[in-house]
C-alpha positions, 0 to 999 in steps of 0.5 A: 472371743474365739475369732478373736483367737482365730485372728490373732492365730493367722496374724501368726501365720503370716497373714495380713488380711483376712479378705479386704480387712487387715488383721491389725485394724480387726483387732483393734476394732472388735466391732467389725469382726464377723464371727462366720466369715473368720470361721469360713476363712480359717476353716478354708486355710485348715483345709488347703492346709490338709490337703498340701500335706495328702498331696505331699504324702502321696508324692513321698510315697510315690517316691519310696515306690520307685526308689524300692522299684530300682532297687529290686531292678538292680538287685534282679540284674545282680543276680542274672548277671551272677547267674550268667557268669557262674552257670555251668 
């Protein structure tokens, strides 16, 4: 029952086979649905999917550190740049 779930889930996602069996013909046919080859399927999307969104985390948060980087770069050369210009 609940890879019957599983595939209609990844039917969901776009997914047309599930190794060399189509997701139309699985469910159609009870019989050749294999309960620990849909779990290790689904289990290795989960964590394909998982790691695409650390992967992207990391990446924004790379971006945040430079974007904060240039803004104290630019912030630091304001300042000089004022203190040059009203020194005494």
């Amino acid at each position: 029952m609940r890879a019957t779930e599983l595939i209609q889930v990844l039917g969901g996602k776009g997914f047309k086979k599930i190794g060399k069996s189509k997701i139309v013909d699985l469910l159609a046919n009870q019989s050749l649905i294999k309960y620990d080859y849909i779990m290790d399927f689904y289990q290795n999307i989960i964590k394909k999917e998982k790691e695409q969104i650390d992967e992207n985390k990391k990446k924004k948060l790379k971006e945040v550190d430079m974007w904060s980087r240039s803004q104290r770069e630019e912030e630091k050369a304001f300042i000089e740049k004022y203190a040059n210009d009203n020194a005494d």
